[in-house]
Steps between C-alpha positions, in 0.01 A plus 500: 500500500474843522116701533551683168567179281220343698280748416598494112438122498184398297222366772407214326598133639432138408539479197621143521187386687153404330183481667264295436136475611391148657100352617664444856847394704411131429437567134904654489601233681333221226699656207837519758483156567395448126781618228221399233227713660690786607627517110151466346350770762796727394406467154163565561562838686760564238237498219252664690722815641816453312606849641554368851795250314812577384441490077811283412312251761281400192800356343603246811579459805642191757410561884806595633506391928289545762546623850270563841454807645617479847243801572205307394577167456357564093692321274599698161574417186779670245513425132774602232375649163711294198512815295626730715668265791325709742379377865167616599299413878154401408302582845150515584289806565400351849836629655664824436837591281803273742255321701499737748085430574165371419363649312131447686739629829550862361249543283243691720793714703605634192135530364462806798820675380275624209328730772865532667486351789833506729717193500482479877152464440564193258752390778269511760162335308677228314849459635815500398708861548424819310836431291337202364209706370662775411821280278171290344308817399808652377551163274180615293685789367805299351367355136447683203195730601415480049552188446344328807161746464471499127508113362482544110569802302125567351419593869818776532307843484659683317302874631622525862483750760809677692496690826768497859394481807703720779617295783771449773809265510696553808365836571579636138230594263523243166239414260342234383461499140245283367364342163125353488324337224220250439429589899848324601769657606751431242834708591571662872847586632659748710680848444664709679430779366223660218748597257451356145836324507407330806102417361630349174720285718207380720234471179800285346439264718185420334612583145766201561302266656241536246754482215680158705119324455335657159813631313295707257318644703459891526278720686206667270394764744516605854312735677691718747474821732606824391849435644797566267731249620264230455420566146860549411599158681231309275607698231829443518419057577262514179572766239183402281256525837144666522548765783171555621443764805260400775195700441320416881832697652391803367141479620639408832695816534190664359291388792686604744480815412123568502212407669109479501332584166805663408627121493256388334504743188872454462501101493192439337668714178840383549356150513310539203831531308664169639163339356528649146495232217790627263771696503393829400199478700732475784680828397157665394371418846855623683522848333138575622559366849820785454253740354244459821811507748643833393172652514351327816740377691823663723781423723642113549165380313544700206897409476430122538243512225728664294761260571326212386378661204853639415626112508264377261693393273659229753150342559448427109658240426339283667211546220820372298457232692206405588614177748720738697436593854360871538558483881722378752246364691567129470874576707364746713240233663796278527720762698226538748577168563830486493539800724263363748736151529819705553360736749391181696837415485664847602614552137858294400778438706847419426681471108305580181544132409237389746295794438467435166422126571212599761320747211539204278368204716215781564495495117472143463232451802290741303507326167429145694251601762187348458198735476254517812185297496263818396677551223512149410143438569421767256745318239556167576744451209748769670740376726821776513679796272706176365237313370267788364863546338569206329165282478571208769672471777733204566385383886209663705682490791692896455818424600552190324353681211819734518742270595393297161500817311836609656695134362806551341513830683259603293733513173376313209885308428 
């Protein structure tokens, strides 16, 4: 196959295999041995999170064969929908996707890639060869980044926030562009270049991932930088979209443009406007901040005032809307991140195809990670970005969480 229809080939895989979350190995093994068990447990987990199951399964379904994986010695059950005819593996979330591993055996290696540490690191603490880690990292990136993060359509947000990040694949600048809402990452992909052909491409990614999982779905709002191609490429995905300009860009070009009290006079009035309660307070307070500027200020200060107050009209309607984001804040913090993995990593290496599956297994490891013990001393009830999401989470263990969350490649079928 050659690169370029590799690299136009949607990511997600296993569609055909459903994961299911059991107490222990000798529980799975009970309902194996057990065609009775195994069927009521099924339909237990099938009323309880009918979204990991294939829908026509509620109409019936024979167990089809069973084999043994040679890899783990883990015998695996298929079964064969009577609606549809279709064969499905039912596996356990104990092992990953083809029984390449335990999952207790990886877990912790590719806990430490969320701080990017090398592979030959994870070669040389726990084993195996840096291929291994790199091919099972990789693997995270490969379902449906929507529909494995965002379980029920109540939860989609519909206000998101839209920014690319500037990297390197093979030497060559590319960017990353990126869609965050509800503090996951819901869309990332990569371009290679910041035209607004090539941006609607990448941000269609998410538009038809989201549209595969929640068909009506559309995006309310989304809060961008002042960036023309971006606008246009969200424009041109959702016609009826809430373009709202990212107000803390402006104060960031502001400050670096003054200093001392001089600072301090400029923010604290071009603050005061971000904080005004209605929409023509917000103008009122912008065409005095204008009115001080031309009379006080000169030079870069005074033109980046101006500039901000010239584009007021772009940071309106988000009174419009009041749940819209007025910043890009929430994918900025996230690009720190992200930028702080791939540097570990000297950047990408080698075909877009596995660039774009490293920014999405980063994705992915962001949505799953579980928060840090201050934070969850402080809020015991918080355990990662997925569950704040959606309300529960489906194992505490974080990488059986996703691989649940990721069954049926995370497509609802």
């Amino acid at each position: 196959m050659k690169h370029t229809e590799l690299e136009q080939q949607p990511p997600s895989r296993g569609s055909k295999h459903i994961c299911v979350p059991f107490a222990n190995e000798a529980h799975y093994q009970e309902c194996v041995d057990d065609v009775a068990k195994y069927r009521a447990y099924l339909r237990e987990m099938s009323q309880q999170h009918p979204e990991l199951f294939p829908q026509a399964m509620g109409q019936g379904y024979t167990f089809h064969d069973r084999y043994c994986s040679r890899k783990q010695g883990l015998v695996l059950r298929r079964l064969k929908l009577k609606a549809t005819r279709e064969v499905f593996t039912v596996r356990p979330s104990f092992v990953l996707p083809y029984c390449r591993a335990r999952t207790e055996e990886v877990e912790k290696a590719l806990y430490l890639r969320q701080w990017g540490v090398p592979f030959a690191a994870l070669a040389y603490v726990f084993g195996r060869d840096a291929m291994f880690w790199y091919r099972a990292w990789l693997s995270l990136g490969r379902p449906n980044l929507v529909g494995t993060t965002v379980k029920h359509a109540a939860h989609m947000p519909p206000d998101v926030v839209a920014d690319e990040k500037i990297t390197w694949l093979a030497g060559e600048e590319v960017v990353v562009p990126t869609t965050v809402g509800g503090g996951c990452v819901l869309g990332i992909s990569v371009a290679a270049q910041a035209d607004s052909d090539s941006l609607k491409a990448a941000y269609g990614e998410f538009a038809a991932e989201a549209q595969a999982i929640f068909a009506q779905y559309r995006v309310r709002s989304v809060c961008t930088d002042g960036f023309n191609a971006t606008r246009e490429a969200w424009q041109r995905l959702f016609p009826t979209v809430t373009l709202v300009l990212c107000y803390l860009h402006s104060i960031l070009k502001i400050t670096e443009r003054c200093r001392g009290a001089l600072r301090h006079q400029v923010l604290d009035r071009a603050w005061a406007g971000y904080q005004a309660a209605t929409k023509g307070q917000f103008a009122q307070r912008l065409r005095r901040l204008a009115e001080w500027a031309r009379a006080t200020l000169a030079g870069p200060v005074a033109e980046m005032v101006n500039k901000l107050c010239r584009h007021r009209d772009d940071f309106t309607p988000a009174y419009d809307c009041p749940q819209a984001a007025r910043t890009t804040n929430a994918v900025d913090r996230l690009h720190n991140h992200l930028d702080r993995v791939l540097y570990a990593m000297r950047y990408c290496h080698g075909q877009t195809a596995s660039a774009r599956l490293a920014v999405r297994a980063w994705a992915m490891q962001w949505n799953f990670h579980p928060y840090g013990p201050r934070l969850r001393h402080a809020h015991p009830s918080r355990s990662s970005p997925f569950a704040d999401l959606n309300g529960f989470h489906y194992h505490p263990n974080w990488l059986q969480n996703f691989l649940i969350a990721a069954s049926m490649g995370g497509l609802h079928l």
